[in-house]
N, CA, C and O atoms as a DFTB+ gen file, in Angstrom:
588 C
 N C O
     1  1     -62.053     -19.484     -23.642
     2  2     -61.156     -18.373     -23.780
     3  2     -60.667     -17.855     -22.442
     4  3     -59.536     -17.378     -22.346
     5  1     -61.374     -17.924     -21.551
     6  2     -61.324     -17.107     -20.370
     7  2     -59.942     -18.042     -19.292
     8  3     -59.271     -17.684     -18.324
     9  1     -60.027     -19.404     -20.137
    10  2     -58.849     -20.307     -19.656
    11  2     -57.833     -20.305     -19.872
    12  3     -56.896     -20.810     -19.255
    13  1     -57.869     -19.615     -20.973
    14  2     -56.307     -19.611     -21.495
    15  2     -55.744     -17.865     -21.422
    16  3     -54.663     -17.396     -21.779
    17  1     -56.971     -17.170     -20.807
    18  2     -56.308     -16.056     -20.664
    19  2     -56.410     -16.305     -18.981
    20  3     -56.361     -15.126     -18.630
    21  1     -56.499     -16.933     -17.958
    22  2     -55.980     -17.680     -17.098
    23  2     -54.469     -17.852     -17.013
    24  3     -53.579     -17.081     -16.653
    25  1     -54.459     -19.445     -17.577
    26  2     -53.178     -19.655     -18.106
    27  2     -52.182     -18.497     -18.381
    28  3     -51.200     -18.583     -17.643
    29  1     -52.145     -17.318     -19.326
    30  2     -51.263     -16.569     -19.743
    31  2     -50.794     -15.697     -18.318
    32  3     -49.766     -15.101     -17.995
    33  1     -51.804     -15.896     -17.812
    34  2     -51.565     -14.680     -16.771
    35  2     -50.790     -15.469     -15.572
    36  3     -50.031     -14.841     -14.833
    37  1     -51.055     -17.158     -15.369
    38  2     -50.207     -17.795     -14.737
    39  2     -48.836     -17.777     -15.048
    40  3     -48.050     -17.494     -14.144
    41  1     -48.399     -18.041     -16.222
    42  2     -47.318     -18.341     -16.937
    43  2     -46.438     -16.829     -16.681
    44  3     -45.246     -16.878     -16.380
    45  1     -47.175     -15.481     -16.839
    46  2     -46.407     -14.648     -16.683
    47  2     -46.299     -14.226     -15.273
    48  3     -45.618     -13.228     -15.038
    49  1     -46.942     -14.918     -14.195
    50  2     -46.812     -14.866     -12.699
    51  2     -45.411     -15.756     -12.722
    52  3     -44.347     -15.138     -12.733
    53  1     -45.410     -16.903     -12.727
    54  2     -44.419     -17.834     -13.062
    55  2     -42.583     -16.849     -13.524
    56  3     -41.486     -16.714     -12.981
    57  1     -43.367     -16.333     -15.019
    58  2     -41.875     -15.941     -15.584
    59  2     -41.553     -14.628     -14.382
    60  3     -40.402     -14.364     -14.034
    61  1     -42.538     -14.031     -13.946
    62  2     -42.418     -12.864     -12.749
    63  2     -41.702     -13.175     -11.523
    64  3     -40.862     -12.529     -10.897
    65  1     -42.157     -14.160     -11.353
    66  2     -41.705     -15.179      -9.835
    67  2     -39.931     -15.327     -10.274
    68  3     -38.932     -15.005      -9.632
    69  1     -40.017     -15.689     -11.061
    70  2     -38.580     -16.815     -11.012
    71  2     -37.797     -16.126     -11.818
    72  3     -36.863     -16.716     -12.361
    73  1     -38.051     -14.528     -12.097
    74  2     -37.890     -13.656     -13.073
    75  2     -36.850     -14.043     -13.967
    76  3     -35.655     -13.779     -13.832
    77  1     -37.645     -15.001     -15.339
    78  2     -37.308     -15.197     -16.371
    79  2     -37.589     -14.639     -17.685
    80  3     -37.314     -14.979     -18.836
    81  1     -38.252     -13.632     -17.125
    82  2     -38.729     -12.607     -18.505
    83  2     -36.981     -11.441     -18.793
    84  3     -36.077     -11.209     -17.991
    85  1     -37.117     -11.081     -19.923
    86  2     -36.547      -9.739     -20.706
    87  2     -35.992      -9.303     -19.203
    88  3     -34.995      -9.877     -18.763
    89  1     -36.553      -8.441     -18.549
    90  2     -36.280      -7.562     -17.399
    91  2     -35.393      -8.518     -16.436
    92  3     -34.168      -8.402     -16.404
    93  1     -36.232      -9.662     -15.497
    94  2     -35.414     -10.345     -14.875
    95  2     -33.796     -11.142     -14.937
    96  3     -32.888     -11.428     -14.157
    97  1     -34.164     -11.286     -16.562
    98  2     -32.759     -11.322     -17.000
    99  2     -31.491     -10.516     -16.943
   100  3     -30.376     -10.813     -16.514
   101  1     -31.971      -9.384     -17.506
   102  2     -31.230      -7.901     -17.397
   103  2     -30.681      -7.671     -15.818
   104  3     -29.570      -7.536     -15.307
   105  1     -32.113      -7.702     -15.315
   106  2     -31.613      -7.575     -13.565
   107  2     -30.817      -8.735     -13.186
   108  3     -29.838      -8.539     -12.466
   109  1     -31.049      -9.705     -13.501
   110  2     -29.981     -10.741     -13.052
   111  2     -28.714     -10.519     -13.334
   112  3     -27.837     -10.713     -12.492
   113  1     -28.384      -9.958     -14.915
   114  2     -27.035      -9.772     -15.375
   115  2     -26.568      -8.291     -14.344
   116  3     -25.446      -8.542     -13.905
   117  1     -26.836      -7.494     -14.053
   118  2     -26.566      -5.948     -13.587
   119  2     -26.459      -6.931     -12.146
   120  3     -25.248      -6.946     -11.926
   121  1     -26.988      -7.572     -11.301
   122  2     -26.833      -7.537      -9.686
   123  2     -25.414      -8.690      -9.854
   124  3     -24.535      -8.765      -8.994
   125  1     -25.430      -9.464     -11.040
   126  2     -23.723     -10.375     -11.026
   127  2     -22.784      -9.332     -11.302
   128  3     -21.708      -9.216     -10.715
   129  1     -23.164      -8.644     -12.120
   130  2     -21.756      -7.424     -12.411
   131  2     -21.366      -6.649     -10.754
   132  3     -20.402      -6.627      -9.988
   133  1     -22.718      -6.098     -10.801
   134  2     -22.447      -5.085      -9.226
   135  2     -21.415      -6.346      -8.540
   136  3     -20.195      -6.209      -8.446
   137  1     -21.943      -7.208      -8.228
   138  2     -21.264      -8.372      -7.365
   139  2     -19.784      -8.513      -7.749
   140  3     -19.067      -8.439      -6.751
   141  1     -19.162      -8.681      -8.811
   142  2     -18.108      -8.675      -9.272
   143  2     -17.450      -7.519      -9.118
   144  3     -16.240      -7.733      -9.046
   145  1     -17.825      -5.998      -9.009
   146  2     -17.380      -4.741      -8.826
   147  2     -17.134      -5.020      -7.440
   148  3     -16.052      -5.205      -6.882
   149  1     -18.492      -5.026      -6.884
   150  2     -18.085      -5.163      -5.353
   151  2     -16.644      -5.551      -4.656
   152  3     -15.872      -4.945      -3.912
   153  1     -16.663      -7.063      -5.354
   154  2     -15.229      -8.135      -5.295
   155  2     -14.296      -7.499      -5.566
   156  3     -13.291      -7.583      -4.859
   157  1     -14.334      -6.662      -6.677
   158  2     -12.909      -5.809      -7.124
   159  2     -12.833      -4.826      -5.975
   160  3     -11.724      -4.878      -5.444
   161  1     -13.471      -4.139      -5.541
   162  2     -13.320      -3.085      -4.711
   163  2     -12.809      -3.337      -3.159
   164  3     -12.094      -2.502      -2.605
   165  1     -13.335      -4.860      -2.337
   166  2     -12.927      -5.520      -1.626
   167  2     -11.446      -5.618      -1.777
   168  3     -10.686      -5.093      -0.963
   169  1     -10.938      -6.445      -3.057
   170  2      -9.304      -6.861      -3.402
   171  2      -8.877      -5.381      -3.087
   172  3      -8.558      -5.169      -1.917
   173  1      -8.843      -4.678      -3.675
   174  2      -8.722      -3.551      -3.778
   175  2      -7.920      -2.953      -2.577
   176  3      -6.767      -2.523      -2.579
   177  1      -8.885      -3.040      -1.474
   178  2      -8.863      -2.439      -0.469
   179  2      -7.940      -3.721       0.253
   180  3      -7.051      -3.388       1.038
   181  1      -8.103      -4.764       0.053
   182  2      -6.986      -5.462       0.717
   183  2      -5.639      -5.575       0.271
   184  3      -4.693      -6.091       0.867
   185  1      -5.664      -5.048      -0.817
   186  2      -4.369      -4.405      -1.423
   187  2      -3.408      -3.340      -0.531
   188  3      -2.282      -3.425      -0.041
   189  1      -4.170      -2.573      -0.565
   190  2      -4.496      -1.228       0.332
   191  2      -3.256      -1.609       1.666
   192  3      -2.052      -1.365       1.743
   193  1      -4.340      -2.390       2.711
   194  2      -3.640      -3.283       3.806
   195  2      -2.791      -3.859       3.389
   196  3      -1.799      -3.481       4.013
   197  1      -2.402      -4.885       2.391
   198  2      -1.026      -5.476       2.386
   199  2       0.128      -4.500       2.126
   200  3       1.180      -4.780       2.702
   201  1       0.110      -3.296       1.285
   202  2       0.695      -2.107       1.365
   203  2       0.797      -1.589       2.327
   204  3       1.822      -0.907       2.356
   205  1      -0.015      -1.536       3.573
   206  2       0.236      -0.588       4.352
   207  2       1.273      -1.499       5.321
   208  3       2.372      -1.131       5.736
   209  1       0.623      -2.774       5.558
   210  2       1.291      -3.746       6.625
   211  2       2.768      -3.791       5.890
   212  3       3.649      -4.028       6.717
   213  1       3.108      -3.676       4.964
   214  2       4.683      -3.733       4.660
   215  2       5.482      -2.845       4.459
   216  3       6.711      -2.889       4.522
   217  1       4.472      -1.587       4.086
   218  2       5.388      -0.116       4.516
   219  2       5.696      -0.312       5.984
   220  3       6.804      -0.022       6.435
   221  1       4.698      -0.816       6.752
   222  2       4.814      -0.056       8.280
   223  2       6.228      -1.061       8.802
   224  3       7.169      -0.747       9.531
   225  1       5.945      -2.267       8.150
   226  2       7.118      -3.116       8.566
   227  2       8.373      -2.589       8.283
   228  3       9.237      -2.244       9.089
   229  1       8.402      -2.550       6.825
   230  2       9.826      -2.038       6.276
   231  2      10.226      -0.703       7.325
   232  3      11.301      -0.610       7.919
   233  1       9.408       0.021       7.378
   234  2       9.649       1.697       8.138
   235  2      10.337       1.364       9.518
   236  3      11.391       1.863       9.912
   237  1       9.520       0.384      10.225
   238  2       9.964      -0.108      11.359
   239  2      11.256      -0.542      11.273
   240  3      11.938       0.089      12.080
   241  1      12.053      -1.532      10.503
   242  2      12.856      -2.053      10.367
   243  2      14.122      -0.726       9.830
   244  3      15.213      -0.627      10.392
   245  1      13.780      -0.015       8.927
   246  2      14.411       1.050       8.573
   247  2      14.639       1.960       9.588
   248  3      15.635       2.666       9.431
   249  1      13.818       2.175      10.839
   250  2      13.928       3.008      11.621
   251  2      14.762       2.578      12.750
   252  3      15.545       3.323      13.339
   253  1      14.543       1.244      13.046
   254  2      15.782       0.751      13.905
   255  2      16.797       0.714      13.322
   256  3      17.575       1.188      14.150
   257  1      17.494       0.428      12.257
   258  2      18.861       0.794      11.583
   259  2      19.446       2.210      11.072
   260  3      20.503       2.527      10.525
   261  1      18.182       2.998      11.532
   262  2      18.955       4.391      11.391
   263  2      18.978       5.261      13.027
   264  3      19.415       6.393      13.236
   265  1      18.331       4.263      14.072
   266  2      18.424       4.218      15.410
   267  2      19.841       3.902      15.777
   268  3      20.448       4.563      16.620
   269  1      20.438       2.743      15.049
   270  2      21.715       1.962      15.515
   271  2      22.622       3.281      14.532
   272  3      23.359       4.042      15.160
   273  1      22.521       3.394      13.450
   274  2      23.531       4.222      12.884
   275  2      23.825       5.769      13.700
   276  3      24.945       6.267      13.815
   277  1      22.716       6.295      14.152
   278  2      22.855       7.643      14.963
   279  2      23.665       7.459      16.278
   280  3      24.370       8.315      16.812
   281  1      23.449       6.253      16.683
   282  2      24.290       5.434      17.716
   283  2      25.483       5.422      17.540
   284  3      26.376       5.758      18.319
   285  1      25.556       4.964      16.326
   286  2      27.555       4.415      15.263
   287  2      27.812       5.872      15.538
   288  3      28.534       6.190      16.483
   289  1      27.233       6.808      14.724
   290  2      27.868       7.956      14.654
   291  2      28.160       8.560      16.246
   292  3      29.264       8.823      16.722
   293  1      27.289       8.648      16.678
   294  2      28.002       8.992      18.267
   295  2      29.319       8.615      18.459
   296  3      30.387       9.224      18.507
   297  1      28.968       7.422      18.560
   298  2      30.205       6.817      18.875
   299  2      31.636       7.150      18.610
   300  3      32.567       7.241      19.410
   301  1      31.601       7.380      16.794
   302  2      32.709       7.799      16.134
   303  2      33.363       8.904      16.427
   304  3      34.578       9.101      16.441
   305  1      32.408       9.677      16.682
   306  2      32.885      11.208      17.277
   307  2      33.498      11.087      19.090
   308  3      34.333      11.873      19.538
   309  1      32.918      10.035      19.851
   310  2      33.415       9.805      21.239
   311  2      34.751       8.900      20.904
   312  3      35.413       8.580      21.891
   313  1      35.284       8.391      19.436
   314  2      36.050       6.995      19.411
   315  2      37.327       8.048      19.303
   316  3      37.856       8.255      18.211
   317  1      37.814       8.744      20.601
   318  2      39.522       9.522      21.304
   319  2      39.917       8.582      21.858
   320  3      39.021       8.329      22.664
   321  1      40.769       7.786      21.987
   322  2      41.617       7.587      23.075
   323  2      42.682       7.932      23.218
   324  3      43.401       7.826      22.225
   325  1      43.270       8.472      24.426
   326  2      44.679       8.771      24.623
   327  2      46.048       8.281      23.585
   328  3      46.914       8.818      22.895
   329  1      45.642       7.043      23.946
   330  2      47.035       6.152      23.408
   331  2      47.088       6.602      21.332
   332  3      48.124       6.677      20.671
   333  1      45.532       6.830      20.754
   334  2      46.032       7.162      19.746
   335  2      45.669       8.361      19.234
   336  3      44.911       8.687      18.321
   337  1      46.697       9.254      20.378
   338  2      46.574      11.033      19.908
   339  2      47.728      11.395      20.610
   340  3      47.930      12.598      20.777
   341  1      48.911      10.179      21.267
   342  2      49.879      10.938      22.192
   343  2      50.834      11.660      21.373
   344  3      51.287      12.755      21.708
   345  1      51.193      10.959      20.126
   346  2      51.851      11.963      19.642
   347  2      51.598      13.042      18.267
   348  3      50.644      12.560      17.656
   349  1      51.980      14.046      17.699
   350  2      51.919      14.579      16.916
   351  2      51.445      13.623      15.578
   352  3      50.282      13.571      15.178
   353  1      52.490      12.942      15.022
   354  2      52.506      11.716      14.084
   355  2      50.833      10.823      14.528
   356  3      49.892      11.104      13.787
   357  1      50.664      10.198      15.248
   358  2      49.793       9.514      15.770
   359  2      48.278      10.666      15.684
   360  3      47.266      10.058      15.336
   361  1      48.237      10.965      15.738
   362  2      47.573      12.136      15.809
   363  2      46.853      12.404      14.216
   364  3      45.716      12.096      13.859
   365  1      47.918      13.068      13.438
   366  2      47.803      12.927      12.171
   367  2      47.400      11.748      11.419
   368  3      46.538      11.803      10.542
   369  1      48.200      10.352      11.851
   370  2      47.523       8.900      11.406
   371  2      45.920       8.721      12.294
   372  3      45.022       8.162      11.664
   373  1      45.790       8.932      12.921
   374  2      44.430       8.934      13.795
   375  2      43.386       9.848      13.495
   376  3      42.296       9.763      14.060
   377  1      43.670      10.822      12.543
   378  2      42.713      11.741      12.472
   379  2      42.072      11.537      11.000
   380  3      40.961      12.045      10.847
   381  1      42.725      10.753       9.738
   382  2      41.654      10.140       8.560
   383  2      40.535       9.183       9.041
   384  3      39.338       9.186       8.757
   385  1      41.534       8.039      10.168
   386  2      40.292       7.151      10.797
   387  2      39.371       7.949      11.223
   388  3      38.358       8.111      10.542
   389  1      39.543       8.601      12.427
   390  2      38.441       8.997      12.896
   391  2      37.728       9.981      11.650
   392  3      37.200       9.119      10.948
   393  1      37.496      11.023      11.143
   394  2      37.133      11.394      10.287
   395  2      36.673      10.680       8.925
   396  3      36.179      11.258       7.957
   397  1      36.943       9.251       9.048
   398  2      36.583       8.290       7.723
   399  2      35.544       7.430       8.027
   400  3      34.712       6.961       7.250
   401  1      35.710       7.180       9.783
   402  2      34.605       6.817      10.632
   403  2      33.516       7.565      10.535
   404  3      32.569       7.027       9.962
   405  1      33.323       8.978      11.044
   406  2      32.313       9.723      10.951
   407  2      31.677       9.880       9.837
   408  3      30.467      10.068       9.708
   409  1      32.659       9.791       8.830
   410  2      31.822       9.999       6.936
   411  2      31.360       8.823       6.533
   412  3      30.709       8.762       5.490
   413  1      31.594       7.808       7.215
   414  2      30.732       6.376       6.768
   415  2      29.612       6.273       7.814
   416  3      28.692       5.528       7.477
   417  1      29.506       6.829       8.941
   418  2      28.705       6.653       9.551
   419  2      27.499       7.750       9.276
   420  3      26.286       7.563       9.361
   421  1      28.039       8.657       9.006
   422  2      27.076       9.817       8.215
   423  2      25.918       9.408       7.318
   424  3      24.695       9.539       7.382
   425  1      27.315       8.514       5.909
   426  2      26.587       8.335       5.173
   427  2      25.462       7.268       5.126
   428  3      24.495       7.421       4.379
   429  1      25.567       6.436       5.746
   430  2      24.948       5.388       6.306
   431  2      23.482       6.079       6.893
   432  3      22.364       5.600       6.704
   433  1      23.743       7.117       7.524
   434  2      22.288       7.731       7.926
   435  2      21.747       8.169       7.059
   436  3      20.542       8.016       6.862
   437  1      22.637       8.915       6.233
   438  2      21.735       9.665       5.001
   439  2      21.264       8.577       3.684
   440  3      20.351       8.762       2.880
   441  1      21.934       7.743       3.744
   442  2      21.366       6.291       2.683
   443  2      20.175       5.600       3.642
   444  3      19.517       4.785       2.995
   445  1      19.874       5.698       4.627
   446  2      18.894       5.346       5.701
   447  2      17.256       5.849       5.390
   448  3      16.188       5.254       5.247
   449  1      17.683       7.239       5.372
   450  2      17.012       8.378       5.081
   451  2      16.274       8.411       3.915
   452  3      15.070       8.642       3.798
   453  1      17.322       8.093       2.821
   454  2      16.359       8.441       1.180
   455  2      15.899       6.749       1.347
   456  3      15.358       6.258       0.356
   457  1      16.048       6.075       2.265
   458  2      15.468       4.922       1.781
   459  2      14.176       4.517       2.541
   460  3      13.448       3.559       2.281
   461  1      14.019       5.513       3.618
   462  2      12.775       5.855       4.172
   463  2      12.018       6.897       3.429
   464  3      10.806       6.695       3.503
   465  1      12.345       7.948       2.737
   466  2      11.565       8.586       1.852
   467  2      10.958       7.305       0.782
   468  3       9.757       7.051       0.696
   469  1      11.970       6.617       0.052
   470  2      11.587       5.924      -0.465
   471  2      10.443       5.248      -0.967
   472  3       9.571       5.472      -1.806
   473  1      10.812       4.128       0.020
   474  2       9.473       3.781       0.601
   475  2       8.473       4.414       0.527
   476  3       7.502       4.028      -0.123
   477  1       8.519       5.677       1.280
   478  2       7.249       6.576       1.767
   479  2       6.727       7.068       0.318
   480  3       5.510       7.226       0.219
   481  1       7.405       7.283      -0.638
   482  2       6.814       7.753      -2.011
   483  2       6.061       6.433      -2.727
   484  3       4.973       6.342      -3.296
   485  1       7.258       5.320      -2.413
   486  2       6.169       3.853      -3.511
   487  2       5.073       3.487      -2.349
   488  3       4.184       2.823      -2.881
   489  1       4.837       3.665      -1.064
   490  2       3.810       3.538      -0.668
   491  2       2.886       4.547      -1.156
   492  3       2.121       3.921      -1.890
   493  1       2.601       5.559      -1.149
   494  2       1.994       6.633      -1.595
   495  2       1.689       6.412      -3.051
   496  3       0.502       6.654      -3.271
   497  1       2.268       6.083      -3.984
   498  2       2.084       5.488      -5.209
   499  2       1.528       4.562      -5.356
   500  3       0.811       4.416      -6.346
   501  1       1.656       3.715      -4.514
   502  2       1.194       2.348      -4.983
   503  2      -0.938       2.966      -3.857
   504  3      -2.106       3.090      -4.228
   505  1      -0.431       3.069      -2.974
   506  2      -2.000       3.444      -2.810
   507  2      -2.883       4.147      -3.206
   508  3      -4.090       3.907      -3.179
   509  1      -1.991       5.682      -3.867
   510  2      -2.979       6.499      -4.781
   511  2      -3.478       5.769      -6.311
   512  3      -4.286       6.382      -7.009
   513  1      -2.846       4.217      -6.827
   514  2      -3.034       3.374      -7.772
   515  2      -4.286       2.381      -7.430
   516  3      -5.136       1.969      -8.218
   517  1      -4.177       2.153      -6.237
   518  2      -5.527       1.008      -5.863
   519  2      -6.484       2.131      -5.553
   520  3      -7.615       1.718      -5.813
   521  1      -6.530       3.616      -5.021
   522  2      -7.492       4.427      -5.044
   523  2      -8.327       4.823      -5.789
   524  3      -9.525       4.959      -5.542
   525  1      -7.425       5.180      -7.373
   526  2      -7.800       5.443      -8.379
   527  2      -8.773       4.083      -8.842
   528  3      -9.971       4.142      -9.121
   529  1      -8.061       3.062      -8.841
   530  2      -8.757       1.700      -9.234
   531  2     -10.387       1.755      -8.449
   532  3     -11.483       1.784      -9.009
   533  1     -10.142       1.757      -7.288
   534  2     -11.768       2.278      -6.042
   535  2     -12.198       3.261      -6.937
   536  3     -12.742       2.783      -7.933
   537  1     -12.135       4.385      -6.907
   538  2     -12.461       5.263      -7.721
   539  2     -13.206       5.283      -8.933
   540  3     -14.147       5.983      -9.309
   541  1     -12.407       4.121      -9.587
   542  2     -13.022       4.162     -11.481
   543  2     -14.480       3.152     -10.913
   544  3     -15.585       3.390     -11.400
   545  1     -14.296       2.028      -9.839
   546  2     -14.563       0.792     -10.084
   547  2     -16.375       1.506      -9.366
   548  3     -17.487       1.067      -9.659
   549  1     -16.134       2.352      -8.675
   550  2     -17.427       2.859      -7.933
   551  2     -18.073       3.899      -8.671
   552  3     -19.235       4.196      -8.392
   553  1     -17.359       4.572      -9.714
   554  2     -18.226       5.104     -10.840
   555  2     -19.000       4.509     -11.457
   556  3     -20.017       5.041     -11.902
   557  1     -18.660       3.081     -11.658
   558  2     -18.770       2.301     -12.600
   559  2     -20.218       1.869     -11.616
   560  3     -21.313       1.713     -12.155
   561  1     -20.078       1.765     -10.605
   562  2     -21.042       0.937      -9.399
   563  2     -22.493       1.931      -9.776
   564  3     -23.637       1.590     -10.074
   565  1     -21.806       3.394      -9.596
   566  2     -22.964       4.153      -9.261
   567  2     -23.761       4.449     -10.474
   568  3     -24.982       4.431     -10.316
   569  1     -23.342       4.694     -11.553
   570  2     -23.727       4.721     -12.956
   571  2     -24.800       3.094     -13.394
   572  3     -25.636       3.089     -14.297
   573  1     -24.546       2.128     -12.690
   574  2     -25.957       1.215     -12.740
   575  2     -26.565       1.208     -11.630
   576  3     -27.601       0.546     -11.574
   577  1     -26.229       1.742     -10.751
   578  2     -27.566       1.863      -9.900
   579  2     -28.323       3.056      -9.541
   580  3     -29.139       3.202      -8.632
   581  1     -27.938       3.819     -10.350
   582  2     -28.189       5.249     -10.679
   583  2     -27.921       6.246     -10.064
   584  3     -28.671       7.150     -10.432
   585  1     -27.063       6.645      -9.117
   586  2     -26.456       7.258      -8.450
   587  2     -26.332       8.608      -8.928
   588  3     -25.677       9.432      -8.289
């Protein structure tokens, strides 16, 4: 008798070791999930970065074309020359251009503008969306490991 209550006590060293009992199982399934949360929370966050690296690009790129347009507009307002203001007539034909100049160059800044807000809102959206996602995914983390 004393051998086979030996034995039992090996066998459950064994299922302990290599934790194949009820429990070890369980724990095995809970540390693959955590692992998989983890992974989500990683993507997540590299989400995060690919959002940010293409706001900052786009912004950049948006900001030099509303660099060159503040430029245009200068310009339009410096674009007098003599030859077309010498006369009265000339003057009058010269003054829709120039004034049609300045309102396209205007608008050009102000279409510049909402398209840098733009941006700045679907970035903000799109990151308060992968936050929330962090958010649910680490509730989820802390609630099995008891947090």
């Amino acid at each position: 008798m004393s051998k086979a209550k030996n034995s039992q006590t090996l066998a459950q060293k064994i299922i302990a070791f290599f934790k194949l009992g009820e429990e070890g199982k369980i724990q095995s399934f809970f540390d693959r999930e955590l692992k998989k949360l983890l992974k989500l929370i990683a993507g997540y966050n590299r989400k995060i970065g690919n959002f940010t690296y293409n706001y900052e690009q786009t912004c950049d790129d948006l900001k030099d074309q509303l660099e060159d347009a503040e430029s245009s507009l200068e310009q339009a307002y410096l674009a007098v020359v003599p030859e077309n203001v010498a006369t009265n007539s000339e003057q009058d034909d010269f003054s829709v251009i120039y004034w049609g100049n300045i309102t396209n160059a205007e608008n050009k800044i102000e279409l510049l503008n909402e398209k840098l807000t733009r941006e700045k809102d679907d970035y903000d959206e799109a990151v308060k969306m992968m936050q929330e996602k962090i958010d649910d995914t680490q509730a989820r983390i802390d609630v099995i490991v008891g947090k």
